[in-house]
C-alpha positions as CSV (number, residue, x, y, z in Angstrom):
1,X,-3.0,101.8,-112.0
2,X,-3.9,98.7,-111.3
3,X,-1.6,96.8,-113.7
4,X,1.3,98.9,-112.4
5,X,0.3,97.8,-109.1
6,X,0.0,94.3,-109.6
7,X,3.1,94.5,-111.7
8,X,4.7,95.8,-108.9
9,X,3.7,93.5,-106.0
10,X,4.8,90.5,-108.5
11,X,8.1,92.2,-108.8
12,X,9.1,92.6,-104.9
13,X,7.7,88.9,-104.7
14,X,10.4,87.5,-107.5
15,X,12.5,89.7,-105.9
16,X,12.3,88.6,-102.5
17,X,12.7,84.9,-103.6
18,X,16.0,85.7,-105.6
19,X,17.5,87.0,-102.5
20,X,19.7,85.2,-100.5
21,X,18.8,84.6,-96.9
22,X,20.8,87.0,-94.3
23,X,20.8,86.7,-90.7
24,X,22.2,89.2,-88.4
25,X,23.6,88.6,-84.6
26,X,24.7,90.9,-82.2
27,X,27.2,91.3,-79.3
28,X,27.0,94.3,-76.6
29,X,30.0,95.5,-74.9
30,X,30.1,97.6,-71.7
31,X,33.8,100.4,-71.1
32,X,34.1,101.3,-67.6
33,X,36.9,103.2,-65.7
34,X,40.1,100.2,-64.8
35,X,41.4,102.1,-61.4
36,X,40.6,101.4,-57.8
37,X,39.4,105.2,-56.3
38,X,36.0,106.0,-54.2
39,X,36.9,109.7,-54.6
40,X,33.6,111.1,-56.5
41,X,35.6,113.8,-58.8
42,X,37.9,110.8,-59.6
43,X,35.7,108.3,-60.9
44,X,33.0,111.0,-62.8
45,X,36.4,112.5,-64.4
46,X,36.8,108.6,-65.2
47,X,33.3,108.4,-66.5
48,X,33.6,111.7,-68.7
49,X,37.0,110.1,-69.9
50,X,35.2,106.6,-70.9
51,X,32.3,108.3,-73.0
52,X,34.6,110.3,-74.8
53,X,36.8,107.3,-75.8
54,X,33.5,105.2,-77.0
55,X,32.5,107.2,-79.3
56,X,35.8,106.7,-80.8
57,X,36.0,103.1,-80.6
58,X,32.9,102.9,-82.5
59,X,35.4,104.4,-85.8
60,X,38.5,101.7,-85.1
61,X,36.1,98.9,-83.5
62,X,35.9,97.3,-87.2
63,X,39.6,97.2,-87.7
64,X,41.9,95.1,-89.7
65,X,43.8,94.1,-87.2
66,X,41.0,92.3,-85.3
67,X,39.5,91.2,-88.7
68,X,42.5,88.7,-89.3
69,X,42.3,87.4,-86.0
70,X,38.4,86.2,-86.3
71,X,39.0,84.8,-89.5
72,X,42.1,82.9,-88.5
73,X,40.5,81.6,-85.6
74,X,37.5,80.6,-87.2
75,X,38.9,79.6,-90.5
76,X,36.4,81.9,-92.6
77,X,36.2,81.8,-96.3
78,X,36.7,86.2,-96.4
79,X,39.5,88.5,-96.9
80,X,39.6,91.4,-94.2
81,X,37.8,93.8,-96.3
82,X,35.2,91.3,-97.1
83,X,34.6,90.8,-93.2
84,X,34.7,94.3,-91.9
85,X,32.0,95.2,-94.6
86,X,29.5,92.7,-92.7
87,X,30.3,94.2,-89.4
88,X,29.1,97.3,-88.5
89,X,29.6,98.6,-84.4
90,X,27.5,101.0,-83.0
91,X,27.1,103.2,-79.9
92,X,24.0,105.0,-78.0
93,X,24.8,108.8,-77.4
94,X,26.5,109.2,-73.7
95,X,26.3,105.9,-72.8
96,X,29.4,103.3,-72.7
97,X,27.8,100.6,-74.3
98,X,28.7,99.5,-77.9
99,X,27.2,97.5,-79.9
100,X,28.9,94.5,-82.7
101,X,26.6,93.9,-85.4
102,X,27.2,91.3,-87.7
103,X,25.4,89.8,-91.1
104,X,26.0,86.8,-93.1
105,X,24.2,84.3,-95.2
106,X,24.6,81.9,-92.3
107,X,23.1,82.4,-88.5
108,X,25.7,80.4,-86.9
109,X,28.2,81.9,-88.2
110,X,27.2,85.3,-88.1
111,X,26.7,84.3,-83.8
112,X,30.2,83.0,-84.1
113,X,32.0,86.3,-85.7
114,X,30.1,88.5,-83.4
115,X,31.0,86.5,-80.3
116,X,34.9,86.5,-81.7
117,X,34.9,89.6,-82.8
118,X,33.3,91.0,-78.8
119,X,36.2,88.2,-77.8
120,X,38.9,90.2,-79.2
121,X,38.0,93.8,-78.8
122,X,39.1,93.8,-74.8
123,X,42.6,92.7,-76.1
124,X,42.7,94.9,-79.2
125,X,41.8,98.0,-76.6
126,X,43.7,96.8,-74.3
127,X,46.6,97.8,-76.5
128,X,45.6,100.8,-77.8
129,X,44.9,102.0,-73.9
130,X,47.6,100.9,-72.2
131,X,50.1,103.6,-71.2
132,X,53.7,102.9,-71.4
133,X,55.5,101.2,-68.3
134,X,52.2,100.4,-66.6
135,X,50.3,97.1,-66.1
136,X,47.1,97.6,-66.8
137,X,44.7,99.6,-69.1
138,X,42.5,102.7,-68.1
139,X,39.6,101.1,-69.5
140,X,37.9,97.8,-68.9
141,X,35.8,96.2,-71.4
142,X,33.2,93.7,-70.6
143,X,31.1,91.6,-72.7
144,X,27.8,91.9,-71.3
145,X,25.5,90.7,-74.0
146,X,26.9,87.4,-76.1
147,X,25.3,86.9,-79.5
148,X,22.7,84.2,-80.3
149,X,21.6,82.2,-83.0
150,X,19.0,84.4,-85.0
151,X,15.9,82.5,-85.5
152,X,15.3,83.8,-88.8
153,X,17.0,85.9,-91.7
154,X,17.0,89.9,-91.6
155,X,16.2,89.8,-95.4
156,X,14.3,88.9,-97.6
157,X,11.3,90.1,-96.1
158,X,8.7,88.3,-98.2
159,X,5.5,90.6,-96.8
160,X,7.8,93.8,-96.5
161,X,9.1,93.1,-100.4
162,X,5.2,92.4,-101.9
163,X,4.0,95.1,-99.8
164,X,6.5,98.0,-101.3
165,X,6.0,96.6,-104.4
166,X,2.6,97.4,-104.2
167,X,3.2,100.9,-103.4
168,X,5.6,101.5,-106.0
169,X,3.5,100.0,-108.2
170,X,0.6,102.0,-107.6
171,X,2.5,105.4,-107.2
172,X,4.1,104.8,-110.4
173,X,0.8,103.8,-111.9
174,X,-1.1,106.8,-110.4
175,X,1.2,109.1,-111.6
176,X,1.3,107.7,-115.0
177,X,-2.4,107.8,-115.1
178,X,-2.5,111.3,-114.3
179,X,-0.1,112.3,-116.7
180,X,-2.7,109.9,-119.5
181,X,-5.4,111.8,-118.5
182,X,-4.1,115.2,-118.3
183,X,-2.4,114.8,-121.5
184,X,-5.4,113.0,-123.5
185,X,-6.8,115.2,-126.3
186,X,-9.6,113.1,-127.2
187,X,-12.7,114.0,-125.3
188,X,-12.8,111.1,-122.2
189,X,-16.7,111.2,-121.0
190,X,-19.7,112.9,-122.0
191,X,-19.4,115.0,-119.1
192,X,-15.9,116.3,-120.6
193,X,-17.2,116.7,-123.8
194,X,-20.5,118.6,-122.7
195,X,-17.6,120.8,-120.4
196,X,-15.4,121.6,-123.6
197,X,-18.5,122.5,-125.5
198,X,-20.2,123.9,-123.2
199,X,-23.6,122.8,-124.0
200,X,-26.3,121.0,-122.6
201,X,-25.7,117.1,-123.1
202,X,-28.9,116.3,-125.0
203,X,-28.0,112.4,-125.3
204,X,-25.5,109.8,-124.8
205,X,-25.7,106.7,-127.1
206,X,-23.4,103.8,-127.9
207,X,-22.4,103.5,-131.6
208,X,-23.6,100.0,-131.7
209,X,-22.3,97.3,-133.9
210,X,-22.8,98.1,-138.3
211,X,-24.6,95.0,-138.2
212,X,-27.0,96.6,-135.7
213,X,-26.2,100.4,-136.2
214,X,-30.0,101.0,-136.2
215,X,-32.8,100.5,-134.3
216,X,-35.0,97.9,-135.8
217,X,-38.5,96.7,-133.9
218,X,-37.2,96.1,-130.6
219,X,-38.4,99.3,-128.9
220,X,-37.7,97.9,-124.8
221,X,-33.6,98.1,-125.4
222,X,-31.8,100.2,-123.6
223,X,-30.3,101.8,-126.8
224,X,-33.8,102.4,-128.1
225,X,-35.0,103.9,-124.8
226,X,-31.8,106.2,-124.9
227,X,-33.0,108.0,-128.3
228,X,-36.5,108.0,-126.9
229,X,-35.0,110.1,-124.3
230,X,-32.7,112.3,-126.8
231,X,-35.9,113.0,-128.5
232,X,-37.6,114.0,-125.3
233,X,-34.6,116.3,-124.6
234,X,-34.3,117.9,-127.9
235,X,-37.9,118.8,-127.7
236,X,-37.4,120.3,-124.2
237,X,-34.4,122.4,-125.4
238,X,-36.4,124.0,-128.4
239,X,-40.1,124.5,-126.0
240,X,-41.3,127.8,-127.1
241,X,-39.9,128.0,-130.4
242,X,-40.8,126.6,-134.4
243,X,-39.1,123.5,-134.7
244,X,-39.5,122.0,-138.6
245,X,-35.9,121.5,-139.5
246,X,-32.5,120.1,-137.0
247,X,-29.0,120.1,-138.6
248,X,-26.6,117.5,-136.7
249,X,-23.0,118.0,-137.1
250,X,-19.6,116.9,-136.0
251,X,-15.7,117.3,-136.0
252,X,-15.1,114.6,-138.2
253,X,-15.2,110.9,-139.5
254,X,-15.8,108.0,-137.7
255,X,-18.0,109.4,-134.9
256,X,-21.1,107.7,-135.4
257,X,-23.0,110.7,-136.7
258,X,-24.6,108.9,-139.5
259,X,-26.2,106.2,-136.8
260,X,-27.0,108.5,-134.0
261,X,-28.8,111.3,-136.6
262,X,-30.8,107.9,-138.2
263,X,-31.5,106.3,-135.0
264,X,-33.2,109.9,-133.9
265,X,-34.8,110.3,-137.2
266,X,-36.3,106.9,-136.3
267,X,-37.4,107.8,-132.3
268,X,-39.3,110.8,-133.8
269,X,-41.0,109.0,-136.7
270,X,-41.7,106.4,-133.7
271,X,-43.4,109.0,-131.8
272,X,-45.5,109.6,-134.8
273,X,-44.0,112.8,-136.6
274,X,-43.9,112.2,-140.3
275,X,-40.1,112.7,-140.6
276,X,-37.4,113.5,-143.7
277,X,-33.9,112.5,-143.0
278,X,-31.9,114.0,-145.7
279,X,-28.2,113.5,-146.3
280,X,-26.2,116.5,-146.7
281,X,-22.8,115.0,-146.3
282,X,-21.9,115.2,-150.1
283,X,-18.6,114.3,-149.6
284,X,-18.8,111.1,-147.3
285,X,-22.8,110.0,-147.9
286,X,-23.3,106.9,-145.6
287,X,-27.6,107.6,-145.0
288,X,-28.2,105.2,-147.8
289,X,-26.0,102.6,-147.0
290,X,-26.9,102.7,-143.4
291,X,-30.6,102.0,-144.2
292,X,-30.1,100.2,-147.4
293,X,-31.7,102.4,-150.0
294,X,-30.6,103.5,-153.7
295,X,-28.4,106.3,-154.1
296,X,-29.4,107.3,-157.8
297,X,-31.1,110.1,-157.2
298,X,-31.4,112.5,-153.9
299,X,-30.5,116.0,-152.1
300,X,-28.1,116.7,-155.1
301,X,-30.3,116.0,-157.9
302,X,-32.6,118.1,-156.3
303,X,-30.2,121.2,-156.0
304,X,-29.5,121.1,-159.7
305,X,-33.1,121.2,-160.5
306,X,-32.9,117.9,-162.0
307,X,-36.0,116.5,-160.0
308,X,-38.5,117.4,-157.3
309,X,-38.5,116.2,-153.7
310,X,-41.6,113.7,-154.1
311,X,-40.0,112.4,-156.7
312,X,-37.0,111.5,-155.0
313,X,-37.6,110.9,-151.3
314,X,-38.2,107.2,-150.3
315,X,-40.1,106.0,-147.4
316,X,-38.1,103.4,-145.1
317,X,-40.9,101.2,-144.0
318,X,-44.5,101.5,-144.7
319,X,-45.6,101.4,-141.0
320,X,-43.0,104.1,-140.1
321,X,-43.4,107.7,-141.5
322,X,-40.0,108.1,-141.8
323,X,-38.8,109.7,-145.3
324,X,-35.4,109.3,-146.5
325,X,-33.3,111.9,-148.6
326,X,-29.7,110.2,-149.5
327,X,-27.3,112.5,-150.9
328,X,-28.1,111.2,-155.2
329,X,-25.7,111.5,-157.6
330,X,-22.8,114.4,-157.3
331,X,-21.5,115.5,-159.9
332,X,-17.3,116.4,-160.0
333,X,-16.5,119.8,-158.8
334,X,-16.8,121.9,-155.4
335,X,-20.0,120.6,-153.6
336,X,-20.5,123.9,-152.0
337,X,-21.7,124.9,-155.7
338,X,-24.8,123.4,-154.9
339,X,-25.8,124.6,-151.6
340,X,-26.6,128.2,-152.8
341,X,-29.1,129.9,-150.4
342,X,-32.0,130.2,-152.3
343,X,-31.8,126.9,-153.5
344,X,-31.8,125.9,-150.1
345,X,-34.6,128.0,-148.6
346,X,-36.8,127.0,-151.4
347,X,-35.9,123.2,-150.3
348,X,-36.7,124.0,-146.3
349,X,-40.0,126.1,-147.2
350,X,-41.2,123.1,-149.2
351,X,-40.8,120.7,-146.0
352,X,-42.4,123.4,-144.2
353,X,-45.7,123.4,-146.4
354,X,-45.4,120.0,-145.8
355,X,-45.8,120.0,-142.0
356,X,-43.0,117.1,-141.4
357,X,-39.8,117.3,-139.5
358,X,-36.3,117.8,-141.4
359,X,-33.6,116.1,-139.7
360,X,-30.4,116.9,-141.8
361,X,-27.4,114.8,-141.3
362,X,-24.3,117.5,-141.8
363,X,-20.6,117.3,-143.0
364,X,-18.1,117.9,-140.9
365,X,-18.2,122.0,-140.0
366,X,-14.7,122.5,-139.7
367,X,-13.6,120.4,-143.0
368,X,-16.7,121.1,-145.3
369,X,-17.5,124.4,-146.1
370,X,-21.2,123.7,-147.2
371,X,-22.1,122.6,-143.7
372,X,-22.4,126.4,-143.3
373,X,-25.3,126.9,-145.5
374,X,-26.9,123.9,-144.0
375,X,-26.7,126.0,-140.1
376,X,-28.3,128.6,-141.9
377,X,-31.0,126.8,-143.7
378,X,-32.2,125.4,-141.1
379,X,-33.9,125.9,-137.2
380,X,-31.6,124.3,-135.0
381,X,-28.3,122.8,-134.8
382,X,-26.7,119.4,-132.9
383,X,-23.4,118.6,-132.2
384,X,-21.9,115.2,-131.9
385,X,-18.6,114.0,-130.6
386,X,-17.3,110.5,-129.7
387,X,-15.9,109.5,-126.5
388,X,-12.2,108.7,-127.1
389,X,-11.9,109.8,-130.6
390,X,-13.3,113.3,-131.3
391,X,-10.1,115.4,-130.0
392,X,-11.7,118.6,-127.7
393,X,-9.7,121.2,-129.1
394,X,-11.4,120.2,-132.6
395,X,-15.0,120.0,-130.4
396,X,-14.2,123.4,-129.1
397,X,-13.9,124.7,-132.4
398,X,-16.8,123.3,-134.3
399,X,-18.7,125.1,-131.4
400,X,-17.2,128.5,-131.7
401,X,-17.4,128.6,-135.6
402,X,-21.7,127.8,-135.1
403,X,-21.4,130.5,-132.0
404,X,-19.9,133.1,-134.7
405,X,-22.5,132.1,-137.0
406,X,-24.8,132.8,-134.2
407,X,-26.6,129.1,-134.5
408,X,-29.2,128.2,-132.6
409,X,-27.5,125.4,-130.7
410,X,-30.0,122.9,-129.0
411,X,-27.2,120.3,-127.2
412,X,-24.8,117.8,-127.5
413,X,-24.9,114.2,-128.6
414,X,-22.3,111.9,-126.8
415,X,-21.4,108.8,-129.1
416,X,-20.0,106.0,-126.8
């Protein structure tokens, strides 16, 4: 809006100065009955006469005829046509006045053609009025107002060019915006997104940089304070009931699920819950990478039996009881082989013996069909979507499959 507007305002600016300068003068003429009489009827039947005869001088006012004689007598450069279409004569409803307007790119000479122009019309009526084998006219025509040099040109309008500018500007920039907005199927805000879900907004956290994706040991930053407070609010949302195992989930790629679920694995651990962040995104593992641990072994190589969960789980910093799960090795073939339910409720019931908090980073729900087993396996379940890239219809859908599944939604995590 604002770029339209500005855009807009230049334009009637460069447009003003391209103009050239055009002044306008003026010349008033007064009709009035031409016979001696004091008898009242005569002179208002005179009157009546005179103001029905103006309003028809106003049409052959701008004539030829009285076009070639101002530009013979003041040698100007136009043609008749080219004159008349700077005059323009005008007259005030039942009054006998008319008035001789006349524009060019100079004011003296626009004073000049509207004085010759008033000069002539007497004469050029004159004829028209006169009757045949009598002396005088009916009507008398008097020049009561001579034109003057105009101080300054009619247009450009510098102020009144910038000023509409403006407005076009911004009503073309409005309207445009509108149209963005109304037609934008990414989810704009977290208030949007928590609207299309319809769920309570549990957090809204920026993606941060991959060089700084995770919170480190400055715990005063507002980022850190902001999954301090996500923590806080996913507690709130599950008061009253068992809470040993969280699934986070989104629509797709790229919407910072991997840093937000590691960044609230950390705020709990930080709180001093012993924590196990497990991957379960076979297809697209990024836990490792993100906190810089081996992938050899993990959630899959537990699945197939190969290994037991001490033996595999890795503890991200000594001071921190924060345990991490990546995904391991996986093997070709459908993932979903692996997320059978038992083997999956003998996993949770394990961490539940164990007393510590399982925060499971999900695939995508409505691309990866073993994110289903994971909502099942587990107590609770978070969405996340990213401002400007998660599309809401795809939002909306991710949260109808989990209502179908009748998950036990906590919230929603806004990615900035």
């Amino acid at each position: 809006m604002l770029a339209l507007a500005l855009l807009g305002g230049v334009g009637g600016g460069v447009a003003s100065l391209l103009q050239t300068p055009v002044y306008r003068a003026s010349a008033q003429l007064f009709f009035s009955p031409n016979f001696p009489t004091a008898d009242v009827r005569q002179l208002d039947a005179g009157g009546n006469y005179i103001l029905q005869r103006v309003r028809s001088y106003t049409e052959i006012a701008n004539s030829p005829e009285v076009a070639t004689t101002v530009i013979n007598q003041l040698d100007l450069p136009y043609s008749p046509e080219e004159l008349m279409s700077r005059v323009n004569v005008t007259g005030k409803a039942s009054t006998a006045v008319l008035t001789v307007e006349v524009a060019d790119e100079t004011p003296e000479r626009a004073r000049d053609i509207a004085n010759a122009i008033a000069d002539e019309f007497p004469g050029f009526i004159g004829r028209l009025e006169k009757p045949t084998g009598v002396e005088s006219t009916p009507v008398k025509v008097s020049v009561v107002r001579r034109a003057t040099t105009p101080p300054s040109p009619e247009s450009p309008q510098p102020l009144t060019d910038v000023s509409l500018g403006l407005a076009g500007g911004l009503f073309v920039g409005t309207a445009a915006a509108i149209i963005g907005y109304a037609r934008q199927r990414t989810v704009r805000d977290e208030s949007h997104a928590a609207e299309v879900a319809d769920l309570a907004l549990v957090g809204v956290v920026d993606a941060g940089s991959p060089a700084s994706a995770l919170m480190t040991r400055d715990e005063r930053s507002v980022r850190a304070e902001a999954f301090r407070q996500m923590r806080t609010d996913v507690r709130l949302q599950a008061v009253g009931e068992r809470l040993t195992s969280i699934m986070v989930t989104g629509c797709g790629a790229g919407d910072g699920q991997a840093a937000a679920v590691g960044n609230l694995a950390i705020a709990f651990a930080r709180a001093g819950e012993t924590v196990v962040l497990v991957d379960g995104n076979l297809r697209n593992p990024e836990i490792h990478e993100l906190f810089a641990v081996a992938n050899e072994a993990g959630l899959a190589t537990v699945l197939r039996g190969e290994a037991s969960v001490n033996g595999v789980v890795t503890q991200w910093r000594q001071e921190l009881p924060l345990y991490l799960l990546p995904t391991g090795r996986v093997e070709p073939g459908p993932a979903e082989k692996l997320f059978q339910p038992d083997r999956l409720a003998k996993l949770m019931e394990s961490f539940r013996l164990g007393q510590v908090l399982v925060i499971v980073n999900g695939p995508p729900l409505l691309s990866d069909a073993e994110a289903t087993f994971l909502v099942s396996a587990t107590d609770a379940t978070v969405v996340v979507a990213r401002l400007g890239s998660t599309e809401a219809d795809q939002l909306a859908a991710t949260v109808a499959v989990l209502r179908k599944m009748r998950a036990n939604m906590l919230g929603l995590i806004a990615v900035r």
